[in-house]
C-alpha positions as CSV (number, residue, x, y, z in Angstrom):
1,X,218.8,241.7,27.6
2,X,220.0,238.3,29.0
3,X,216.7,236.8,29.1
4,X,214.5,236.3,26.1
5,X,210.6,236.4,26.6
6,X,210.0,233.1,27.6
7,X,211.7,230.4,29.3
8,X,213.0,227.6,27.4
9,X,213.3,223.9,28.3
10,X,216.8,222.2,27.5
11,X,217.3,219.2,25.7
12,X,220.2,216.8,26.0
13,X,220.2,215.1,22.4
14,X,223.1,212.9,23.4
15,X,227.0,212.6,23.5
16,X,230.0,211.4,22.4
17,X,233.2,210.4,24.4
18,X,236.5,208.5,24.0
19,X,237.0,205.0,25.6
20,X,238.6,205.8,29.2
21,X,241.9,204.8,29.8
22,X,244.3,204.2,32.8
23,X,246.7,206.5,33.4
24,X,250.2,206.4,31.2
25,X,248.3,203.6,28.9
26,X,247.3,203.8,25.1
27,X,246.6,207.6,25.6
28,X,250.3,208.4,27.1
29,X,251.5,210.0,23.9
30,X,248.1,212.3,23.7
31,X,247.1,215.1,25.7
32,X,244.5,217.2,26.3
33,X,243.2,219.0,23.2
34,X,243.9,215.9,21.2
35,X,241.4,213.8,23.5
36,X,238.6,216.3,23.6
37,X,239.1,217.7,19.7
38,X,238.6,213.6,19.0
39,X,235.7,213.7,21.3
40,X,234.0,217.1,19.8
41,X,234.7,215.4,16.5
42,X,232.7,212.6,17.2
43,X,229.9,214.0,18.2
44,X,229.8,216.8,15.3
45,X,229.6,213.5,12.8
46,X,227.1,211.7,14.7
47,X,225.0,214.8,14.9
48,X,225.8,216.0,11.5
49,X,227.1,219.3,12.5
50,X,229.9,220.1,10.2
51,X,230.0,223.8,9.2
52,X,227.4,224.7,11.9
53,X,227.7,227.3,14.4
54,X,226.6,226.4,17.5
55,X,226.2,229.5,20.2
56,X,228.7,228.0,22.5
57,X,230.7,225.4,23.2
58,X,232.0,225.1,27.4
59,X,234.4,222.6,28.4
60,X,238.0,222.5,30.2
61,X,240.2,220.2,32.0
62,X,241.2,220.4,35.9
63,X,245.1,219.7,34.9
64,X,246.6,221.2,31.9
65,X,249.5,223.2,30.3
66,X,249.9,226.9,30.1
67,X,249.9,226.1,26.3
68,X,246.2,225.0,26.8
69,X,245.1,228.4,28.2
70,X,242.5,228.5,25.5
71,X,241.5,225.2,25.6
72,X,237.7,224.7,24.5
73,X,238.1,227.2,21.4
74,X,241.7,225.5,20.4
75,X,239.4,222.0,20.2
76,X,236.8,223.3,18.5
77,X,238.6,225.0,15.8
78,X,239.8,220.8,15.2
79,X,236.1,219.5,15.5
80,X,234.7,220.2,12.1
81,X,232.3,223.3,13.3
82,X,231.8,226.3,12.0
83,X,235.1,228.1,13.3
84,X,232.6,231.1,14.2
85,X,232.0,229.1,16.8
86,X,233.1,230.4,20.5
87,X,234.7,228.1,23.1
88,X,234.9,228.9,26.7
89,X,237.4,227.1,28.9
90,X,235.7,226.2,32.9
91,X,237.1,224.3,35.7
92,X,235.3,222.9,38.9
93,X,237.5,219.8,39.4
94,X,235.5,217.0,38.9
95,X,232.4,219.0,38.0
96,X,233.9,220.6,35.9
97,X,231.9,219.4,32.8
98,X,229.1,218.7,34.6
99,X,229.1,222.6,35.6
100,X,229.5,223.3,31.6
101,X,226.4,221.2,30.8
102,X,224.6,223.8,33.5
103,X,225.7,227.1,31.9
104,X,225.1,225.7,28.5
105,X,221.5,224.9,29.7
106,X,221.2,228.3,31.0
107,X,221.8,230.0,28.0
108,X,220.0,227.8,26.1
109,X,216.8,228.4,28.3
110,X,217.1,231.7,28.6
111,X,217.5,232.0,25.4
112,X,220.9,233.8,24.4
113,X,221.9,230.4,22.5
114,X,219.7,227.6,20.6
115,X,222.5,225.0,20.7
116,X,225.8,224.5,22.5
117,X,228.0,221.5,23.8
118,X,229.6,221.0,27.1
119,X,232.5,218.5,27.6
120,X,235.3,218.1,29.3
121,X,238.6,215.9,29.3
122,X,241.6,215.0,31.6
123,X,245.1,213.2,31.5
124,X,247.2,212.1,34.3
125,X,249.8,210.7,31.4
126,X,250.4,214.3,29.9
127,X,250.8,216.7,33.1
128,X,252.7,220.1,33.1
129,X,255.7,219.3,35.2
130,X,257.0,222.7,36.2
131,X,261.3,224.2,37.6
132,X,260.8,225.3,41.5
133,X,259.6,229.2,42.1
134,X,263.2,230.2,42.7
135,X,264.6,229.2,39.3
136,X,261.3,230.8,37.8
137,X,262.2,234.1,39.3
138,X,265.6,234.3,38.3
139,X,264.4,233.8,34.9
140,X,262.6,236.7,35.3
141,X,264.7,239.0,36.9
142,X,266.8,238.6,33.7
143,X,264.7,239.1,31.4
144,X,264.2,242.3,33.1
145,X,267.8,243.0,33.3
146,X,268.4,246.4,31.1
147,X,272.2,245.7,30.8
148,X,274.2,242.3,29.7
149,X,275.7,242.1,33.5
150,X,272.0,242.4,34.7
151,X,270.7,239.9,32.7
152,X,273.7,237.2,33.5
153,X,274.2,237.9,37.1
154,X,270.8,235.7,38.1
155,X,272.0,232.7,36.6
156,X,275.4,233.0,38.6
157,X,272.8,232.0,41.5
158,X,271.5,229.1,40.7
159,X,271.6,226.0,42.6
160,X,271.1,222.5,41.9
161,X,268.2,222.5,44.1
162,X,266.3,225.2,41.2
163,X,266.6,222.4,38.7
164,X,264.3,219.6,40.9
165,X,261.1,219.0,38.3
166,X,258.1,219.8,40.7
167,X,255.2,217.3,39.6
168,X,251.8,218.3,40.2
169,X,250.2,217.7,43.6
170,X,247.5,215.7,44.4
171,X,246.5,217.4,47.9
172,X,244.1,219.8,49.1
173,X,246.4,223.0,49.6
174,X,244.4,224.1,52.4
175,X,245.0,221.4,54.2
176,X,247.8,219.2,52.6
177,X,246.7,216.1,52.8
178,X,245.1,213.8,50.0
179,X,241.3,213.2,48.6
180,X,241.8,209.4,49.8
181,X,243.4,210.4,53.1
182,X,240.2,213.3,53.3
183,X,237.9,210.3,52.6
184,X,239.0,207.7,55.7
185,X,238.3,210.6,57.8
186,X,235.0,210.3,56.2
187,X,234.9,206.5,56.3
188,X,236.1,206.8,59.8
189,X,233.4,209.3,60.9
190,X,230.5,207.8,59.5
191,X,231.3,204.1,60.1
192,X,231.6,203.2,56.3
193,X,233.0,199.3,56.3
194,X,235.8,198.3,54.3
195,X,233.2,195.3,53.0
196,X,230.4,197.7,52.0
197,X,232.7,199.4,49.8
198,X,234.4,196.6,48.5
199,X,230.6,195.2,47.5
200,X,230.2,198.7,46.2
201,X,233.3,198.6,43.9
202,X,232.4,194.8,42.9
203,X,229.1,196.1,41.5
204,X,230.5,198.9,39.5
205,X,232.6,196.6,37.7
206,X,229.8,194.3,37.0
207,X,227.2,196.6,36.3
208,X,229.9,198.0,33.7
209,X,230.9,195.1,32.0
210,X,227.7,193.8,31.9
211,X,226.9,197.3,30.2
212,X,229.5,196.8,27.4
213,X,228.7,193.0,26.4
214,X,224.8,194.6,25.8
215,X,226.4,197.0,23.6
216,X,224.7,200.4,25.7
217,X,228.0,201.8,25.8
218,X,228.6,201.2,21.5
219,X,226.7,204.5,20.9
220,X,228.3,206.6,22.8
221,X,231.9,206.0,23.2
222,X,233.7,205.7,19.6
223,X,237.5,203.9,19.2
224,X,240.6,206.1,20.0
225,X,244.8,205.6,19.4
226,X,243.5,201.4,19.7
227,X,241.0,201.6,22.3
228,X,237.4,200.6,21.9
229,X,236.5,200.1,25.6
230,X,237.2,201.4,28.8
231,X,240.2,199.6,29.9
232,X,240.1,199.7,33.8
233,X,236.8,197.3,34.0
234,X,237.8,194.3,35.6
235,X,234.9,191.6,34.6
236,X,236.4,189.1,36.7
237,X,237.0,190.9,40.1
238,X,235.6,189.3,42.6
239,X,234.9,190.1,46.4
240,X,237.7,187.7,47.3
241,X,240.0,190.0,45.0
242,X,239.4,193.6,46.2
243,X,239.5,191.9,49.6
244,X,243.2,191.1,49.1
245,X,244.2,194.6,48.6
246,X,246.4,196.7,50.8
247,X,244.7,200.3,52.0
248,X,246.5,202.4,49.8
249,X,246.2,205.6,52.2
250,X,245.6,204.9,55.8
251,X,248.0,201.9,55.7
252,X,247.4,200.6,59.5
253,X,244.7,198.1,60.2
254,X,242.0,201.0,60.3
255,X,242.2,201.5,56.5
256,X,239.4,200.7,54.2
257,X,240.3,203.1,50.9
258,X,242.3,200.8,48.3
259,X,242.9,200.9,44.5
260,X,239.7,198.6,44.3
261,X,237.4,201.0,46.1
262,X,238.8,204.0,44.1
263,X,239.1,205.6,41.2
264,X,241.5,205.0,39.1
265,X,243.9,207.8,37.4
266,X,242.4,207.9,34.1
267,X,242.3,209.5,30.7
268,X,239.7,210.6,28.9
269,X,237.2,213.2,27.3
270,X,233.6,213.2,27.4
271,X,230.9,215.5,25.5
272,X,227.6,216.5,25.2
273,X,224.6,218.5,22.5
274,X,222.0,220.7,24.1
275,X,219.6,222.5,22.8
276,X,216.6,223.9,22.4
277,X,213.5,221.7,21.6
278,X,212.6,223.9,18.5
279,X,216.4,223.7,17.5
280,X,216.4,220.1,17.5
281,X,213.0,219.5,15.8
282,X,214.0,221.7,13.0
283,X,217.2,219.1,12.3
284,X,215.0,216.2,12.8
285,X,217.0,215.2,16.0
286,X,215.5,213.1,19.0
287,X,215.2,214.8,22.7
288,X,216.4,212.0,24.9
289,X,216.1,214.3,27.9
290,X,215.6,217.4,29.5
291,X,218.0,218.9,32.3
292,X,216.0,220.4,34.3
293,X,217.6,221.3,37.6
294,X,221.0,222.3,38.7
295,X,222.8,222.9,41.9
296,X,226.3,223.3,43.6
297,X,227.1,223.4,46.9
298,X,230.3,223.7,49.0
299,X,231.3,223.1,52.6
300,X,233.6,224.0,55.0
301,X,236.3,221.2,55.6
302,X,238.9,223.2,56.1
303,X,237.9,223.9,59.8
304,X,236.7,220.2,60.5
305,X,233.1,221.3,59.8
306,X,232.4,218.8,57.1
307,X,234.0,216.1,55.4
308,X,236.2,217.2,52.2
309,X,233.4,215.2,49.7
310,X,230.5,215.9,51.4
311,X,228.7,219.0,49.5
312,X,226.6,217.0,47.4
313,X,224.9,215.7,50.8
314,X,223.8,219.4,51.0
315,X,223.5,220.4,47.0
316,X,220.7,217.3,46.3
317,X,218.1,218.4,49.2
318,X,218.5,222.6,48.4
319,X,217.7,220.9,44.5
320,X,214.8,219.1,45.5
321,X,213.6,221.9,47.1
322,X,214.1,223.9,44.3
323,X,212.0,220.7,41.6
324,X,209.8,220.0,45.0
325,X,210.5,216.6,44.3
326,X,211.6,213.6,47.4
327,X,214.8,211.7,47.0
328,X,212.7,208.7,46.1
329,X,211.2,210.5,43.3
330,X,214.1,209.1,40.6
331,X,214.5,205.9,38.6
332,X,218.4,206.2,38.4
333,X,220.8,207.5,40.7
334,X,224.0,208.6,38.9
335,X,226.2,209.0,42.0
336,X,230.0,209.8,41.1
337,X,232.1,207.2,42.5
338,X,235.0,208.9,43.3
339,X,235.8,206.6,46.3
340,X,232.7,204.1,47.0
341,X,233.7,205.5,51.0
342,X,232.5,208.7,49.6
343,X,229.1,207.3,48.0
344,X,228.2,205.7,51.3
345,X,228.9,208.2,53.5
346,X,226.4,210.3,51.4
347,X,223.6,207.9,51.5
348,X,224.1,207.7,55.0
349,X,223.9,211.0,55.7
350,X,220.5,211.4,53.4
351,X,219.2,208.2,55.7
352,X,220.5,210.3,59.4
353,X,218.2,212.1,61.0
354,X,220.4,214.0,63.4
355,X,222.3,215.1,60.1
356,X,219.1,216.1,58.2
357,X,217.7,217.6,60.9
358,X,221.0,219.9,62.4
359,X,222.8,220.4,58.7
360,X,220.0,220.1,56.9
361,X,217.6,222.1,58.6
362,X,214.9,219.1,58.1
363,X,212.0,217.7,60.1
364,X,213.2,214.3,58.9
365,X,215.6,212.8,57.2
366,X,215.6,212.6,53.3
367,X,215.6,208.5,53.7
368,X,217.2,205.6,51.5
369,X,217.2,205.3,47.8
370,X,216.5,202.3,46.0
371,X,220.2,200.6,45.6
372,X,219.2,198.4,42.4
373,X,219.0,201.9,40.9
374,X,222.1,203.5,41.6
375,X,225.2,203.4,38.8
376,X,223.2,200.9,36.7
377,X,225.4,201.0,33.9
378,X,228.6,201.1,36.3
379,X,230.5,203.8,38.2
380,X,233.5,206.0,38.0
381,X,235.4,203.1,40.0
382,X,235.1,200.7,36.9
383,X,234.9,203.1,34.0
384,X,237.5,205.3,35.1
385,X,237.6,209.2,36.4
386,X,239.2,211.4,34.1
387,X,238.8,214.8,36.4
388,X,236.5,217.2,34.0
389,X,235.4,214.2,32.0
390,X,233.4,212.7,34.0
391,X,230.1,214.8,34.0
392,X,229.0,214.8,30.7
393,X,230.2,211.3,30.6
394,X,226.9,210.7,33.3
395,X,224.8,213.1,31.4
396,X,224.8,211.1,28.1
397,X,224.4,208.1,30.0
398,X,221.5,209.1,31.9
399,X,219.9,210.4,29.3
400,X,220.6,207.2,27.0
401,X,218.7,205.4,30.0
402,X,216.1,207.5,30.4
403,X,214.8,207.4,26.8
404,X,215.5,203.9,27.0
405,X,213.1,203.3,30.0
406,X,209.4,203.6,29.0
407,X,208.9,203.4,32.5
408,X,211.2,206.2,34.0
409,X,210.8,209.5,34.6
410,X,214.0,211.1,36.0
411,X,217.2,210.3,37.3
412,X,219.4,212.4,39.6
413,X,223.2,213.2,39.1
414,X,225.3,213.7,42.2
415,X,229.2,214.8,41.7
416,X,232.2,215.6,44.7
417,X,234.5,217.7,44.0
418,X,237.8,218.7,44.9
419,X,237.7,221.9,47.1
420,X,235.1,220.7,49.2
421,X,232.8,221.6,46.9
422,X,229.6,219.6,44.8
423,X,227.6,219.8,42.0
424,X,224.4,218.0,41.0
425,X,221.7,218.1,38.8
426,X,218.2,216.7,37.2
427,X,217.5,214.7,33.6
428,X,213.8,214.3,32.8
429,X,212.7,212.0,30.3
430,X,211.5,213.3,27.1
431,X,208.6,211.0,26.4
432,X,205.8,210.9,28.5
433,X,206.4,208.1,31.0
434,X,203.8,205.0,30.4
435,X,201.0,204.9,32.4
């Protein structure tokens, strides 16, 4: 069976991730399996689970080398677990951890597993720079070749040109053109200011560093190759700053994305321990949260019918459908900052009734949210966005804030991805919420 008797709820008991670092920094001599094995091994000592087997352990990376084909077992066979312990490699761009923490909770509640950990991780400093197609398939042709002349004759072919290093592109191949360039169309479409995002990206930033000096971030995020903190936060920005910056992808005087209202290129890995409640009671471990809903979406941008980052504006309502919960039913808003264009267009679509009503299928529109409760601990824009890193990185946060909040009862994650595609999901709080 695939289901046991009874469906079980899903804990999050908390997480572990590196410091997150700009691009071709203090993690440029590191790649992949080293940042998420340092990750894993983190939170296997803080949980004290050295020689256990857990059921499963999900995680991957959106870029990575042929060499890292097996990825998530590769890390944990470094993280101190018992090696019995499978690994399964995922990849949904930026949800791409996010997505793990989801199958991980499935399992968990329908109970196939007790106990697994989702993660994910992401360099821009260690990427698999690849020869051109053509020199690829003269390489093959002879290794084919059944005779010496067959297997020299390709190389008697090659050009110059087969030698050109081919980096890794950072376009949609549908439609060649970048995330940033797909999010001024957005900006464009639904009126998003260049000031409202600046004030946006100000916010993360101060909301982040604010964070650190309180020391929220000290039990989650442990030192790695010299870094204790996330290295991209800029305490001292200022609205005069970010205002000083070119557009960095529609560079006429109609621009409004630059490097202050975007993400960075980070490095980094994230994790996270689910479980069962019975699991974790019976290792003396506090629930911090529950995850509790899950949902992704994916639109049409290709053909011009949507924005490129706008699923999420359709994954959050089918999910509150699904929990019959309102969008002002949360205490914290964990909306993934890819570009703040891309937050604000969302909210603004939530607030429209002409979109609720003809995308949506709604009487009226979802409404506003409550901005002093969005990103309270900062955003992707300050923190940094390592691709596949970045959802467990929320999910330990939010659940760190809910079971600090007496008050709180649930906060609600909301992640773009690549593809056109979203994913998004629901912590509860553990503790009965005060009255």
């Amino acid at each position: 069976m695939l289901a046991g008797s009874a469906i079980r709820r899903v804990a999050v008991i908390g997480g572990q991730r590196i410091p997150f670092a700009r691009a071709h920094g203090a993690y440029a001599a590191v790649g992949n399996q080293d940042m998420l094995s340092a990750a894993l091994r983190a939170l296997v000592t803080k949980f004290n689970l050295a020689g256990t087997r857990l059921g499963d352990v999900i995680a991957g990376a959106t870029i990575k080398h042929s060499r890292d084909f097996n990825l998530a077992r590769e890390c944990v066979l470094s993280s101190g677990l018992d090696p019995h312990t499978p690994g399964l490699d995922l990849q949904r761009a930026c949800g791409t951890s996010l997505e793990a923490a989801i199958l991980v909770g499935n399992k968990i509640a329908l109970g196939q597993i007790d106990a697994g950990i989702a993660g994910g991780v992401d360099s821009v400093s260690d990427v698999p720079i690849v020869y051109p197609r053509s020199y690829q398939q003269k390489l093959l042709r002879s290794y084919r070749g059944r005779s010496f002349g067959a297997r020299i004759a390709p190389f008697f072919a090659l050009r110059p040109r087969d030698f050109r290093p081919v980096m890794p592109a950072v376009v949609e191949p549908r439609t060649g053109l970048s995330m940033g360039e797909h999010c001024e169309q957005m900006a464009k479409t639904w009126g998003i200011t260049r000031e409202a995002q600046d004030q946006l990206a100000f916010e993360s930033h101060t909301k982040a560093a604010a964070a650190w000096r309180a020391g929220f971030y000290g039990d989650l995020v442990v030192d790695y190759e010299g870094l204790a903190t996330d290295n991209n936060i800029r305490a001292d920005t200022s609205l005069e700053k970010l205002a000083k910056l070119q557009p960095s992808f529609d560079r006429s005087a109609a621009g409004t994305l630059t490097a202050g209202n975007s993400t960075p290129l980070t490095d980094g890995a994230s994790t996270v321990l689910l479980a069962s409640e019975e699991w974790a009671k019976a290792r003396g471990l506090p629930v911090l949260a529950w995850l509790t809903y899950g949902k992704a979406w994916a639109v049409d941008y290709v053909n011009g019918h949507e924005g490129l980052l706008m699923a999420p504006a359709y994954a959050v309502p089918a999910m509150l459908k699904d929990a019959g919960l309102s969008l002002q039913d949360f205490d914290f808003y964990e909306i993934h900052e890819a570009f703040e264009a891309q937050v604000l267009c969302t909210l603004a679509a939530w607030e429209s009734e002409e979109f609720c009503r003809e995308r949506l299928g709604l009487e009226h529109p979802l409404g506003r949210i409550d901005r002093a409760k969005l990103n309270l601990k900062g955003g992707s824009v300050a923190i940094g966005h390592p691709f596949a890193a970045t959802g467990t990185r929320i999910v330990a946060t939010l659940a760190q804030m809910l079971a600090g909040s007496p008050q709180a009862r649930r906060g609600l994650i909301s992640i773009c991805t690549a593809g056109g595609m979203g994913v998004t999901a629901i912590l509860e709080r553990a503790a009965p919420a005060s009255a």
